[in-house]
DRENDO-1510 file (C-alpha; in Angstrom, 1 decimal, always signed):
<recs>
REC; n; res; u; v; w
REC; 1; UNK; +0.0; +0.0; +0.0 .
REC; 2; UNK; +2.9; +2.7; +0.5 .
REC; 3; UNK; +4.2; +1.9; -2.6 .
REC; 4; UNK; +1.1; +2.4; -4.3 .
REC; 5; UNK; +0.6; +5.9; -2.8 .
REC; 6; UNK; +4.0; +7.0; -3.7 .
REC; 7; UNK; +2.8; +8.1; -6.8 .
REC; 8; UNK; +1.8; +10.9; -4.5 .
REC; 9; UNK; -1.8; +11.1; -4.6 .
REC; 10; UNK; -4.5; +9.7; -2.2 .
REC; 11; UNK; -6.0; +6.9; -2.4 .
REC; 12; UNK; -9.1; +5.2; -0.5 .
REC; 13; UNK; -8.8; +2.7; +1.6 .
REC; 14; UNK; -10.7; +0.4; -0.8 .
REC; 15; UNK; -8.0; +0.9; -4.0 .
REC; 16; UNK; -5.2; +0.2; -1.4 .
REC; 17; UNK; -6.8; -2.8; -0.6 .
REC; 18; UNK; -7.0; -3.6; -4.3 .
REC; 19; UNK; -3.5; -3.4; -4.8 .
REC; 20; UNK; -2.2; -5.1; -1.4 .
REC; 21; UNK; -4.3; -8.2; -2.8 .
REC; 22; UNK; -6.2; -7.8; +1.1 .
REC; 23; UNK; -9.4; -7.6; +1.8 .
REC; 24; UNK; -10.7; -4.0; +2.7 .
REC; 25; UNK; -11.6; -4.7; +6.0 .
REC; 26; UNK; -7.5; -5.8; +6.5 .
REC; 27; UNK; -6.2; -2.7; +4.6 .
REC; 28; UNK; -8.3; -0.6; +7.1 .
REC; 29; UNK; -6.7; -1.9; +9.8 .
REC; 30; UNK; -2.9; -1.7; +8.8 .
REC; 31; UNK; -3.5; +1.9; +7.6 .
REC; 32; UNK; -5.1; +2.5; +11.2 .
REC; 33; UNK; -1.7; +1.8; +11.7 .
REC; 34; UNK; +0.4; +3.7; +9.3 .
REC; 35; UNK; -1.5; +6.7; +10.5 .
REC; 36; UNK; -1.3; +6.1; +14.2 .
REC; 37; UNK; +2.6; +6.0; +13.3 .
REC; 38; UNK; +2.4; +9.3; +11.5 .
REC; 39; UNK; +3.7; +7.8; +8.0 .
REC; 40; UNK; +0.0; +8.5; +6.4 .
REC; 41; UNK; -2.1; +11.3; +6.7 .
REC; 42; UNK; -5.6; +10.5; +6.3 .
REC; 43; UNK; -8.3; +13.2; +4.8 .
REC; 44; UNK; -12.5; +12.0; +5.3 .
REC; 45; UNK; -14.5; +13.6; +2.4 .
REC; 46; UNK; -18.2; +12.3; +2.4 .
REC; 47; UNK; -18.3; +8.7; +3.0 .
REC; 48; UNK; -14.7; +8.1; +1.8 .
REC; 49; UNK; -11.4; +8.1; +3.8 .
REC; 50; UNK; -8.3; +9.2; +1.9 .
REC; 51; UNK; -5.1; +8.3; +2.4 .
REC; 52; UNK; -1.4; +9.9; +1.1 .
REC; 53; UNK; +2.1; +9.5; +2.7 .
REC; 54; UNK; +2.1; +12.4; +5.2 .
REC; 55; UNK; +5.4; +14.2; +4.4 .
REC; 56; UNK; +8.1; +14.3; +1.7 .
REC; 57; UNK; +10.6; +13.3; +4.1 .
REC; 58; UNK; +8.6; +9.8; +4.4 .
REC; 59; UNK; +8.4; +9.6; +1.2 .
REC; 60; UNK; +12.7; +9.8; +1.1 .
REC; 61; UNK; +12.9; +7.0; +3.3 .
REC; 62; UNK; +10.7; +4.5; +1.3 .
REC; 63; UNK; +12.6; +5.0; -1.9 .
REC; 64; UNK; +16.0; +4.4; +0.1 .
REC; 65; UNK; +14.5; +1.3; +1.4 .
REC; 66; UNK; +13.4; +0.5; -1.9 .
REC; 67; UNK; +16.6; +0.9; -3.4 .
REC; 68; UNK; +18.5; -1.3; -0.7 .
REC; 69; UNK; +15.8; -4.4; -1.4 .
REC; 70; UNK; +17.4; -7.2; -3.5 .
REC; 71; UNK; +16.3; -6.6; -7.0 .
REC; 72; UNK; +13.3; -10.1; -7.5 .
REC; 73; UNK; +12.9; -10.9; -11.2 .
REC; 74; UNK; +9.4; -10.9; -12.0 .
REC; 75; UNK; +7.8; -14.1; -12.4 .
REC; 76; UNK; +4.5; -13.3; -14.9 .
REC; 77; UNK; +3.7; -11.5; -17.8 .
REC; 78; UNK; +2.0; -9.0; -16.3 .
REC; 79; UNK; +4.6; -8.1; -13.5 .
REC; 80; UNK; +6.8; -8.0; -15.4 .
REC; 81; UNK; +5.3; -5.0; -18.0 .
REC; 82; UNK; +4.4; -3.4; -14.5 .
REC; 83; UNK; +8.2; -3.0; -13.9 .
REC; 84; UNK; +9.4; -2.6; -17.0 .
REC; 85; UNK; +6.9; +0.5; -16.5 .
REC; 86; UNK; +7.7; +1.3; -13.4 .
REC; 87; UNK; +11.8; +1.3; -14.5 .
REC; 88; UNK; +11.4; +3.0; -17.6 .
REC; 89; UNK; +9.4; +6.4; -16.0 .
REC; 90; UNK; +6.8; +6.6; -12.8 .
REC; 91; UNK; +6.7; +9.5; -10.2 .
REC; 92; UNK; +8.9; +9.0; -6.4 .
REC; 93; UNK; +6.0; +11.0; -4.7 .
REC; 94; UNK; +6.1; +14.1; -6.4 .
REC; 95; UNK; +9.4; +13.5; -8.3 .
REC; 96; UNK; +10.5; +11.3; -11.4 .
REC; 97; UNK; +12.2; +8.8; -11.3 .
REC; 98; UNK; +13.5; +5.5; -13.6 .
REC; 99; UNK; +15.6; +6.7; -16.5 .
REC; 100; UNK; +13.2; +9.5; -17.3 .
REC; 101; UNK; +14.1; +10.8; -14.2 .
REC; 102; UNK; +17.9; +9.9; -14.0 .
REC; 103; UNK; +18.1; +11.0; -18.0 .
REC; 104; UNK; +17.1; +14.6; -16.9 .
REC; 105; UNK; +18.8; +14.6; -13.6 .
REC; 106; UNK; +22.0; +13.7; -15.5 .
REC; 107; UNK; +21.7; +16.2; -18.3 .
REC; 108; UNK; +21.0; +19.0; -15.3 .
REC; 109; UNK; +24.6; +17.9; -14.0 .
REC; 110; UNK; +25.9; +17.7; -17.2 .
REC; 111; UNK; +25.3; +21.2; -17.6 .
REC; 112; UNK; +26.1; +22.6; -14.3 .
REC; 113; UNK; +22.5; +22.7; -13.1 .
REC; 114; UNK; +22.8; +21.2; -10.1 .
REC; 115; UNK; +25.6; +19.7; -7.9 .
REC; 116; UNK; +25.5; +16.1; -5.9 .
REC; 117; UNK; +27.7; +15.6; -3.6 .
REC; 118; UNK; +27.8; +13.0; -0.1 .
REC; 119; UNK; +26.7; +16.4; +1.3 .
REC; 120; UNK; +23.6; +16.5; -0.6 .
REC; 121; UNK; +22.2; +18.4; -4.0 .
REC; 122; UNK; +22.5; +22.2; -4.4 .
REC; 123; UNK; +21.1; +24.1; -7.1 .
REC; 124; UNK; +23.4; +26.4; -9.3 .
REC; 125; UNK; +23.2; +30.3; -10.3 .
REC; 126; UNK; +23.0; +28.7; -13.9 .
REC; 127; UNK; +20.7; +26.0; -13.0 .
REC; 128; UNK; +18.3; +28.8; -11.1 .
REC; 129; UNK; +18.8; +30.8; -14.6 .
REC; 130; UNK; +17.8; +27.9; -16.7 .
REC; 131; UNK; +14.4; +27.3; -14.5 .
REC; 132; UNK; +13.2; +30.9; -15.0 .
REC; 133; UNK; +14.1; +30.7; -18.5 .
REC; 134; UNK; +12.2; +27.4; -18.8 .
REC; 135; UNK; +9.3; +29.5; -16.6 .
REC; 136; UNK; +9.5; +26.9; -13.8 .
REC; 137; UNK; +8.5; +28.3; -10.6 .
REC; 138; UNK; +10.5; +26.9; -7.4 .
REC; 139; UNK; +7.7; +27.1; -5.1 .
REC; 140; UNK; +8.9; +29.5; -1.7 .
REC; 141; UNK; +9.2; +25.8; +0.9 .
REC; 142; UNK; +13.1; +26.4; +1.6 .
REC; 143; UNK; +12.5; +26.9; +5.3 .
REC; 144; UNK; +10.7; +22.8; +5.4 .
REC; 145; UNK; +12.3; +21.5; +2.6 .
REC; 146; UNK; +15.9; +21.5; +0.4 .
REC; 147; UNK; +15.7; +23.0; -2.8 .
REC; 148; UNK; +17.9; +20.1; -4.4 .
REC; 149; UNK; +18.9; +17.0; -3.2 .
REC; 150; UNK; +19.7; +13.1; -4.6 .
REC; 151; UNK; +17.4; +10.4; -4.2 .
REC; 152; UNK; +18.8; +6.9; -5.0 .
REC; 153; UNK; +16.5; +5.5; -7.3 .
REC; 154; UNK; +15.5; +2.0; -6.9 .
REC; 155; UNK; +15.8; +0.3; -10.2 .
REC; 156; UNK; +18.3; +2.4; -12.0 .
REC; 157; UNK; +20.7; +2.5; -8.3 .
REC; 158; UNK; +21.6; +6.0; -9.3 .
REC; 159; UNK; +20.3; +9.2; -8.0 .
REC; 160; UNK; +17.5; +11.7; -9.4 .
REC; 161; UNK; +16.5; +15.1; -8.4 .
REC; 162; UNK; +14.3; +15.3; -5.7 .
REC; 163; UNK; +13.5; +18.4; -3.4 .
REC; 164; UNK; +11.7; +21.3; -4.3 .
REC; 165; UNK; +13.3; +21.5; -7.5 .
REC; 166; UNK; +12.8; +18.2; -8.8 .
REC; 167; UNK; +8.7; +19.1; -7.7 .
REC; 168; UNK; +8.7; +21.5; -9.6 .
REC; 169; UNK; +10.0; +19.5; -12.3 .
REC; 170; UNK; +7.7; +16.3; -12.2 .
REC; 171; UNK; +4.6; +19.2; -11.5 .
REC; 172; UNK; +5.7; +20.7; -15.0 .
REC; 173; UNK; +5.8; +17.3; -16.9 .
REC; 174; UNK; +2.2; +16.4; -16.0 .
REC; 175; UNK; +1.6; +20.1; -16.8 .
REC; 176; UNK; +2.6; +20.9; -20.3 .
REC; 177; UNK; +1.6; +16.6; -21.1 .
REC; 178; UNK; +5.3; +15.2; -21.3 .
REC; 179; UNK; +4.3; +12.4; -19.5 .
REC; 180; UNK; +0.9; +11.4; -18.3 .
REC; 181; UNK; +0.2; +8.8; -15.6 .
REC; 182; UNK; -0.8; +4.9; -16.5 .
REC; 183; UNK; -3.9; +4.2; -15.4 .
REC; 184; UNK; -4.0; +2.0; -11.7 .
REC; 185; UNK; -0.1; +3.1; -11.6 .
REC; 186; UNK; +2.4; +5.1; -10.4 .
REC; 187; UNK; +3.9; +4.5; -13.9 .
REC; 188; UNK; +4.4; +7.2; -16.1 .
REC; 189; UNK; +4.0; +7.4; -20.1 .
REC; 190; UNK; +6.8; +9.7; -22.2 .
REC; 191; UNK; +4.7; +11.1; -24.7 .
REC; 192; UNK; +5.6; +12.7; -27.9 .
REC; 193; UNK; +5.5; +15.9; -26.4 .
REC; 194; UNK; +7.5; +15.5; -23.5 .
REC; 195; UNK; +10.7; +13.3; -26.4 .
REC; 196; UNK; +10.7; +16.2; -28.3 .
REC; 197; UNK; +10.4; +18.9; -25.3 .
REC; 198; UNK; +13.6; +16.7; -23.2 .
REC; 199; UNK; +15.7; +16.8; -26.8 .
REC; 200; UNK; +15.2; +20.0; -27.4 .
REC; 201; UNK; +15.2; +21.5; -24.0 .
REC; 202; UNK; +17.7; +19.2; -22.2 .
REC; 203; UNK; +19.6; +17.0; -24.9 .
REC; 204; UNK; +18.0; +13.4; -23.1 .
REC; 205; UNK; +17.0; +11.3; -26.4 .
REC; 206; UNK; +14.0; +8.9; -25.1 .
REC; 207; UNK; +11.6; +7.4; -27.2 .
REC; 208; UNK; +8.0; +7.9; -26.6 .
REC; 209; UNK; +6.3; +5.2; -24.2 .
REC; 210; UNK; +4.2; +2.6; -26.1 .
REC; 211; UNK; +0.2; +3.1; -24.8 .
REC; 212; UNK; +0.2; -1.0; -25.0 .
</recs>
C-alpha cells in the first residue's frame, strides 16, 4: 500500500486494498496503523477516507529502502510489463524517477545545473537561470524542505532530483503533457511531447512510451 501511494496522490482505503491483494476490512486496519505512526495522513470527504504518505521526508525513506531491497525478477507477464513500466518512467511522490528521471537529472549535472555531492544536492546560479528561463517556478518551501537534493532510485541505483526542484520538475511534466500517468499506476507514459520537449530543452533522447 505505500508503494502504491507513492505516486503521490491519495487513495481510499478500498484501492489500497486492491493493490495489497487484502481484503478491505484488512487494509483498514494496517493503515489505522500507518496513521497512528504518522507515515500517512488520512483526509475524510463524504463517506470516503483518503489516504497519502504524510510528508516528503517519508516519502525519502521508502525510496532508500526501496533501493537497498534485493532486485526479484518478475515471475509473470504481467509483472513484469508493471516493472518494465515502473523502470522505464513513474513518479517517487512528487518527483521522477526511472531513466526518465535519472536521464534529466543527469543532463541537469551535465550542464552545471545542479551539484551532488555525499553532502547533498544544491542548485546552481545557472541552473536557477535555466528554471526561470524554462518558466519553472520553485515554489517559496526552503524553510521545510531543500531546494535540491539526490534520491537513490531503486531500479536504475543511481540518484534523481528530488527536493523542491525536482517538484517542480515532475509538476511541469504532468503540466505541459510530457508524460501522463498509466492508469491503476504510479507509472508514467513519455509522450511525444515530452521526447521532443527533453531533446530539445535538455539534450536526453527517449523514445516515446508505447500506450500497450
Amino acid at each position: 500500500m505505500l508503494e502504491a501511494l507513492m505516486d503521490g496522490r491519495a487513495w481510499t482505503g478500498r484501492e489500497l486494498a486492491h493493490f495489497a491483494h487484502v481484503s478491505p476490512s484488512t487494509a483498514s486496519s494496517h493503515l489505522q496503523r500507518l496513521v497512528n505512526g504518522a507515515l500517512l495522513t488520512v483526509l475524510a470527504q463524504g463517506r470516503n477516507r483518503y489516504y497519502r504518505i504524510a510528508t516528503p521526508y517519508i516519502a525519502h525513506a521508502l525510496e532508500s529502502l526501496m533501493a537497498l531491497t534485493p532486485a526479484r525478477a518478475p515471475r509473470h507477464p504481467s509483472e513484469r510489463r508493471i516493472a518494465s513500466d515502473l523502470a522505464a518512467a513513474r513518479f517517487c511522490y512528487d518527483h521522477l524517477a526511472g531513466r526518465l528521471g535519472v536521464g534529466l537529472t543527469d543532463a541537469l549535472v551535465a550542464r552545471g545545473a545542479i551539484t551532488f555531492s555525499d553532502a547533498g544536492g544544491a542548485l546552481t546560479e545557472s541552473g536557477a537561470a535555466l528554471f526561470r528561463r524554462l518558466d519553472i517556478e520553485l515554489a517559496e518551501e526552503r524553510g521545510r524542505r531543500v531546494v535540491c537534493r539526490p534520491c537513490l532510485d531503486w531500479s536504475e541505483r543511481r540518484p534523481h532530483i528530488a527536493g523542491v526542484a525536482g517538484s517542480a520538475l515532475g509538476r511541469v511534466a504532468l503540466e505541459r503533457k510530457w508524460v501522463e500517468r498509466k492508469r491503476n499506476s504510479r507509472a508514467l507514459t513519455l509522450t511525444p511531447l515530452g521526447a521532443n520537449a527533453l531533446k530539445e530543452l535538455f539534450g536526453i533522447d527517449l523514445v516515446p512510451s508505447s500506450e500497450d
